[in-house]
C-alpha positions in Angstrom: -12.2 -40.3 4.8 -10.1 -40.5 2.1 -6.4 -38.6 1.2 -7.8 -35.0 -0.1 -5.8 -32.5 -2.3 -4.1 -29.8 -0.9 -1.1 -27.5 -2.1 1.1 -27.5 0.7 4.4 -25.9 1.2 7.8 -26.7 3.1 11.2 -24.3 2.7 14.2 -24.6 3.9 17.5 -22.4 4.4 19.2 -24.2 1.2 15.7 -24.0 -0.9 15.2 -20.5 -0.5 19.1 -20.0 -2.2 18.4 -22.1 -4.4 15.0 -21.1 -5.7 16.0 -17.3 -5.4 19.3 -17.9 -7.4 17.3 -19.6 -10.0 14.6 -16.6 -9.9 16.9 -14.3 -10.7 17.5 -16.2 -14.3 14.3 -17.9 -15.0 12.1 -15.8 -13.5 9.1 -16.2 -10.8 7.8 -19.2 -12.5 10.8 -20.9 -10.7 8.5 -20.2 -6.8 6.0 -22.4 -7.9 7.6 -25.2 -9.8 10.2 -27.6 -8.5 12.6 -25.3 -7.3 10.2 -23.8 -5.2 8.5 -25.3 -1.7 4.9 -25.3 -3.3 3.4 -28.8 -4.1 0.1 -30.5 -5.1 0.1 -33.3 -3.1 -2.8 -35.8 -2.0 -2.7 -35.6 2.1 -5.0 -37.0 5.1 -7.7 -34.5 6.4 -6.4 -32.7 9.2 -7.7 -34.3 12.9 -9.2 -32.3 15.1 -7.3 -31.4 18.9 -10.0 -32.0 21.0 -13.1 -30.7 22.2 -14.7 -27.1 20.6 -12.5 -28.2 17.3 -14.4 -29.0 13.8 -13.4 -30.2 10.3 -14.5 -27.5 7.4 -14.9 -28.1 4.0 -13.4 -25.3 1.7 -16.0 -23.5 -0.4 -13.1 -20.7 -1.7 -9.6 -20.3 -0.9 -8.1 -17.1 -1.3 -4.4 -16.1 -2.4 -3.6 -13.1 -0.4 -0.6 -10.6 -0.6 1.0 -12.3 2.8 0.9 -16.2 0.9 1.7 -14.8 -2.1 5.3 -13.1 -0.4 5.7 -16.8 0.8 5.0 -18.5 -2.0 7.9 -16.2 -3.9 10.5 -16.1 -0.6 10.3 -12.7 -0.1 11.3 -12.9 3.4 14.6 -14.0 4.3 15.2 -17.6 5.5 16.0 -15.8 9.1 13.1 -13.3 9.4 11.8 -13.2 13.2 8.1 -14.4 11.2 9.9 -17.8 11.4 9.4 -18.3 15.2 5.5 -17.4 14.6 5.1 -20.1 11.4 5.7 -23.9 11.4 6.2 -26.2 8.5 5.3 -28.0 6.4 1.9 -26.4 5.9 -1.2 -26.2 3.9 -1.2 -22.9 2.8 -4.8 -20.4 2.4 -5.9 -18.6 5.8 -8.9 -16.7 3.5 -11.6 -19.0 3.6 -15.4 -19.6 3.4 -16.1 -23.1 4.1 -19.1 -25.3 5.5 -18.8 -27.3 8.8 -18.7 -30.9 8.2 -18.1 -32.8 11.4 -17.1 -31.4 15.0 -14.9 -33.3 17.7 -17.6 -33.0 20.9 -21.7 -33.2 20.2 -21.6 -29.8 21.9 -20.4 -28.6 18.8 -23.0 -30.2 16.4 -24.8 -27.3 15.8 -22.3 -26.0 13.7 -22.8 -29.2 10.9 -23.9 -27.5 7.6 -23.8 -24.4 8.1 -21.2 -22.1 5.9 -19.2 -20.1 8.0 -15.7 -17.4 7.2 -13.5 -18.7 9.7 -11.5 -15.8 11.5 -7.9 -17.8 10.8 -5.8 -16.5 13.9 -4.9 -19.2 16.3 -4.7 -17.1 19.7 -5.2 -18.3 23.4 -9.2 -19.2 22.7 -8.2 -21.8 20.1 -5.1 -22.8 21.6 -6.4 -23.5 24.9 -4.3 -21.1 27.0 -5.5 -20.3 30.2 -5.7 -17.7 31.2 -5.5 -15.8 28.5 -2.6 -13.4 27.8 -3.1 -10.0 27.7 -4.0 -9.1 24.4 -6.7 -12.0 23.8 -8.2 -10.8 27.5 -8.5 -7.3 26.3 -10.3 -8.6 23.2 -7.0 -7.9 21.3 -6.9 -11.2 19.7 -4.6 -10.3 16.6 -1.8 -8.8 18.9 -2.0 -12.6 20.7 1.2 -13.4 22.8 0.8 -16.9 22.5 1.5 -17.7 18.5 4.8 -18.9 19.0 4.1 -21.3 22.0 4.4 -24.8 20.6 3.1 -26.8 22.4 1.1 -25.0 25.2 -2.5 -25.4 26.0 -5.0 -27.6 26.1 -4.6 -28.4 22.3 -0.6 -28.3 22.5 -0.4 -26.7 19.0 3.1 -25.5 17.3 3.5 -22.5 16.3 1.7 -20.1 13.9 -0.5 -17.4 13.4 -3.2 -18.7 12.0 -4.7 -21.2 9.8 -2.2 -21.4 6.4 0.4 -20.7 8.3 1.3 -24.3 11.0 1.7 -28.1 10.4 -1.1 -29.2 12.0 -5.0 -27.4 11.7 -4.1 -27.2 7.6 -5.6 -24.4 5.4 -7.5 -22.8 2.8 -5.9 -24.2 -0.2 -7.1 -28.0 0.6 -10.3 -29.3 0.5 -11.2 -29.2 4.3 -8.8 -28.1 7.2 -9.4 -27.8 11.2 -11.0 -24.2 13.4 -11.9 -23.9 16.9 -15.3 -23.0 17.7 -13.6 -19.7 18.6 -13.0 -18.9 14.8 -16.5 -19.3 13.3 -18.2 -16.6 11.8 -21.7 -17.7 10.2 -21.8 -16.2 6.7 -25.1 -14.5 6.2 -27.4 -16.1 3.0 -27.8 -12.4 2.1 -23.7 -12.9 0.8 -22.8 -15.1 -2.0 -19.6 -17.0 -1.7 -17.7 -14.9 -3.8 -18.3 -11.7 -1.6 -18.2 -13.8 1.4 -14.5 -14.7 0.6 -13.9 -11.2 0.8 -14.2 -10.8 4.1 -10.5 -11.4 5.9 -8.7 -8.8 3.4 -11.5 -6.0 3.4 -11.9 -7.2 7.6 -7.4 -6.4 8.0 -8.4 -2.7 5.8 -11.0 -1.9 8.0 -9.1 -2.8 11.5 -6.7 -0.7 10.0 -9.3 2.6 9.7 -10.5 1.6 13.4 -6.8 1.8 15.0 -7.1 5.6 13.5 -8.1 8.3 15.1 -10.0 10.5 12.3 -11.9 13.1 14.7 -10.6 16.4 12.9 -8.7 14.8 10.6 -10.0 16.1 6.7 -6.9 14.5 4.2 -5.9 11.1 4.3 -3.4 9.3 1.9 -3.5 5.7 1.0 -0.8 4.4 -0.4 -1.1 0.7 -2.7 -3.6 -0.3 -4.7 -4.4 -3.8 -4.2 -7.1 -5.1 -2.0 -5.9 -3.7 1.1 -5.4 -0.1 0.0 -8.8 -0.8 -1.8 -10.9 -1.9 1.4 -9.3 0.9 3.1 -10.9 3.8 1.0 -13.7 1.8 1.1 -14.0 1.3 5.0 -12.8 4.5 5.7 -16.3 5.9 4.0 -18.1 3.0 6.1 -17.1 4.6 9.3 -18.7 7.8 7.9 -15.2 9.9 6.8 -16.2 12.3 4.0 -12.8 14.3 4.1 -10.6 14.0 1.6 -9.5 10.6 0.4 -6.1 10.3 -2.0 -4.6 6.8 -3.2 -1.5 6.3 -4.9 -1.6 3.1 -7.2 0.7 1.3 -9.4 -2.2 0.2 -11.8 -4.8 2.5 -14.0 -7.1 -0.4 -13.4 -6.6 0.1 -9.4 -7.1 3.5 -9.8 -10.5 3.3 -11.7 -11.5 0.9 -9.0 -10.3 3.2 -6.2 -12.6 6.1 -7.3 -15.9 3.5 -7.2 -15.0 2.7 -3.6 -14.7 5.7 -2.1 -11.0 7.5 -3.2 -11.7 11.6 -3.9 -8.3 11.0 -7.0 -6.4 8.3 -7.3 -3.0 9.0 -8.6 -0.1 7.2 -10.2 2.2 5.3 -7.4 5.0 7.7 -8.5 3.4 10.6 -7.4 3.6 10.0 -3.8 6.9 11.4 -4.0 5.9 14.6 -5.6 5.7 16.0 -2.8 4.7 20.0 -4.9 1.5 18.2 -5.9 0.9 17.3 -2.6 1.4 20.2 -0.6 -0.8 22.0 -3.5 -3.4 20.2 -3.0 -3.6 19.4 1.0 -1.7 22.4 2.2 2.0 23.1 3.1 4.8 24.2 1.9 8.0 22.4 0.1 11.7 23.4 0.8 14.6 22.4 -1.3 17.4 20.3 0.1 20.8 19.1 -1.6 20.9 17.0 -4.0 17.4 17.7 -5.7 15.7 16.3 -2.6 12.8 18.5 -1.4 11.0 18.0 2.6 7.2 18.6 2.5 5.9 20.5 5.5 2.7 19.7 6.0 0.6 17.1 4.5 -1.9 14.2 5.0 -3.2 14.0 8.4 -3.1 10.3 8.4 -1.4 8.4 5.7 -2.0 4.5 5.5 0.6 2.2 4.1 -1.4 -0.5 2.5 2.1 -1.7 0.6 5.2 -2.1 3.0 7.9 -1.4 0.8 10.9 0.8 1.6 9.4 3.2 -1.3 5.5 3.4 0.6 7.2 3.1 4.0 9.5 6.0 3.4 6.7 7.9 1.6 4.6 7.5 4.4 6.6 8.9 6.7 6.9 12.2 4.3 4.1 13.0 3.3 2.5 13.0 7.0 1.8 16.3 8.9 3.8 16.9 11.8 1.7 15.3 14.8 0.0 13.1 12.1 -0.7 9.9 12.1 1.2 6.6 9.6 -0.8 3.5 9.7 1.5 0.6 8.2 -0.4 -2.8 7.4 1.3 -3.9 4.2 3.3 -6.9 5.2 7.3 -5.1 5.3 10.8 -6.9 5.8 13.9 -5.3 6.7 14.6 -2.3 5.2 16.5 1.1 4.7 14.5 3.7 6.6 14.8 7.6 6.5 13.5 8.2 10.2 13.6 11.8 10.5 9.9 12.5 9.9 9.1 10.2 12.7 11.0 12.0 15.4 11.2 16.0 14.0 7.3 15.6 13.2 6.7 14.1 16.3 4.5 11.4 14.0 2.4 8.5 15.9 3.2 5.3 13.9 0.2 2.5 13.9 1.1 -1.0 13.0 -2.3 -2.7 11.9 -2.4 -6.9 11.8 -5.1 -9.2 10.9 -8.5 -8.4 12.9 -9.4 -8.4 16.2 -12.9 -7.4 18.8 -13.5 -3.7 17.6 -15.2 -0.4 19.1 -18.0 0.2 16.8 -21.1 2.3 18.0 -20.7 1.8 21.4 -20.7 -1.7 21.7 -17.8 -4.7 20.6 -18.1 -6.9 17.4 -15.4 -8.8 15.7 -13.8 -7.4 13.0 -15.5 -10.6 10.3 -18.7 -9.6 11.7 -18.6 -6.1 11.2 -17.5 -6.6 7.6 -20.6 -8.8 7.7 -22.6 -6.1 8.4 -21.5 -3.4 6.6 -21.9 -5.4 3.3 -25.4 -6.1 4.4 -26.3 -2.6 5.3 -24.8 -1.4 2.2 -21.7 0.1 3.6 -19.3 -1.8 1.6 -19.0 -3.1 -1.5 -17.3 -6.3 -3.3 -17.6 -5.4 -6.5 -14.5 -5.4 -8.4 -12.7 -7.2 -6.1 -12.5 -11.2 -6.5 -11.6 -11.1 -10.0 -10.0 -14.9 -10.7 -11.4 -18.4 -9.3 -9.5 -21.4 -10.2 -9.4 -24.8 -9.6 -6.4 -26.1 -7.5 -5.3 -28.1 -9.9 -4.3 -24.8 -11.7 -2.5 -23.4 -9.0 0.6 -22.6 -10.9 -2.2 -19.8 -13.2 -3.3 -18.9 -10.1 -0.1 -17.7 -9.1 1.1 -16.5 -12.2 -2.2 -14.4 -12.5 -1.9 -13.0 -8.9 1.8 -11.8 -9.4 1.1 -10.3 -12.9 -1.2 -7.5 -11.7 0.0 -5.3 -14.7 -1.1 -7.9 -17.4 -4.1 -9.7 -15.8 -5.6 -7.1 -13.8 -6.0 -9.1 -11.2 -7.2 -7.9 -7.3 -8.2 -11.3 -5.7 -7.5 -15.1 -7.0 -9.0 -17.6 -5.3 -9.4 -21.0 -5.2 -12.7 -22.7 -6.1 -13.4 -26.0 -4.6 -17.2 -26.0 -5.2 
């Protein structure tokens, strides 16, 4: 097979200055130009490790929040998500993609047939055994094993997922490597572009499922992209019908947020009004020095679908005492006001990725279960994927994604159809 075109990315400590310096007076243009690590580049089609591995052939790539942040160096070139990443990569872990060729006849079954590939490269895929503890209890996105270069039968580096090592490639290039382990068939009854959906509206709903919501009747969501999106949304697919608030940056994502299931949606600001909160949930407001007011009271269960010191610190204030804060949006180091946590006596929940989930009794994957709620009619796409480009446009696909406010943007992807 010939070289295929892939954007592929590679930092280092004295890019990251560099690029950021340069940000800072040219703007974010400067993370996907040559100052940046991002680059179009014609590349061999990843091989395949061994046996239970197959070659995919992207259908869409998606640019999520998480390879957007990388793309623009948000995290600093020391954050601990270095040990779990490996470089150079080919960036894209969203993905729906058809099988093309597989490493053992075993496998052959898989040829032709369009599948979402659950990106995360834990024990199954790396060929650990036995399994740590996480992937043995089904707890596949909490893996133990992404940092083990080199281990297992398959002797991968490190790296969460697909998108995100050297060697299995990703979604942004026209075919990249999954285990067996990772294949989720794609029902006909979902079109690509809902299909392609699936990983950010599967990481919302994982979220909703490491809640507990029995007698809980207020929940805030704070962010308004995709992932506070697919969590109003699954939220009503587990059959919540209490009250539902989401805080968003965008009028567009709050016009969205009331067709998917949000009771108001309300400007991002206003999650630190905390008067109009305890108005309309309950609970009372006392004043503090310096015009700073504590909320007592609140949301039952507040989900952070942003990560920024703002959301993170909001999250932890506007949550009832014994309440719950669910934090998925991807976060860095931060100033943190951590009273509420300990006088409230508040459970924090960190919620990554996707995993095997309790759902009626019985276990299903968390890509399956979005599968099925589509198809039942529990969830909806619409709305969501609102840019396809070709790759060769990467540098509009990026300057769409980041300019929310002007394109309206909720999900860019990649089109390699």
């Amino acid at each position: 097979m010939e070289g295929v075109k892939a954007l592929t990315f590679n930092v280092t400590p004295w890019i990251w200055l560099r690029a950021r310096a340069l940000a800072g007076l040219a703007g974010a243009n400067v993370f996907w130009g040559r100052p940046g690590g991002l680059r179009l580049r014609e590349v061999e089609p990843p091989s395949l490790p061994g046996d239970g591995w197959v070659l995919c052939r992207t259908r869409l790539g998606g640019i999520c929040g998480s390879d957007l942040a990388m793309v623009r160096l948000a995290q600093p070139p020391d954050s601990l998500l270095q040990a779990f990443t490996s470089m150079p990569l080919i960036g894209g872990h969203e993905n729906v993609a058809q099988v093309v060729r597989t490493h053992s006849p075993a496998d052959q079954a898989w040829i032709g047939r369009r599948v979402c590939v659950e990106p995360t490269l834990a024990c199954a895929a790396r060929g650990i055994e036995p399994p740590c503890r996480r992937c043995a209890a089904g707890e596949f996105g909490a893996c133990e094993s992404f940092g083990a270069a080199g281990q297992g039968r398959f002797s991968l580096p490190a790296g969460t997922s697909i998108g995100y090592n050297r060697v299995t490639g990703g979604a942004w290039g026209e075919y990249f490597a999954a285990h067996v382990s990772q294949l989720v068939e794609a029902p006909d009854a979902l079109s690509d572009e809902q299909a392609i959906l699936t990983d950010p509206l599967a990481c919302s709903a994982h979220a909703v499922l490491r809640a507990e919501l029995a007698d809980v009747q207020a929940v805030a969501v704070l962010g308004g992209g995709i992932l506070g999106l697919g969590v109003a949304a699954a939220l009503r697919a587990v059959g919540f019908t209490g009250r539902v608030d989401l805080f968003a940056r965008h009028a567009f994502q709050r016009e969205l947020a009331g067709r998917l299931g949000a009771t108001e949606a309300f400007p991002e600001r206003q999650a630190g009004d905390v008067d109009d909160v305890a108005a309309r949930v309950g609970g009372s407001v006392l004043p503090v020095r310096f015009g700073r007011k504590a909320l007592v009271g609140g949301y039952d269960v507040t989900f952070d679908a942003v990560g920024s010191p703002a959301t993170l610190n909001a999250a932890l204030q506007l949550t009832r005492g014994r309440g719950q804060a669910v934090l998925l949006g991807t976060s860095a180091a931060m100033t943190l006001d951590t009273m509420p946590l300990w006088f409230r006596e508040l459970t924090i929940l960190g919620a990554y990725g996707r995993q095997s989930e309790c759902w009626q009794g019985g276990r299903i994957s968390t890509y399956a279960l979005v599968h099925q709620w589509l198809t039942e009619g529990r969830l909806t796409t619409d709305g969501l994927l609102t840019h396809t480009f070709a790759l060769a446009d990467y540098r509009a696909a990026f300057r769409t994604a980041a300019a929310k406010a002007d394109t309206g943007c909720v999900r860019a992807a990649f089109d390699f159809r």
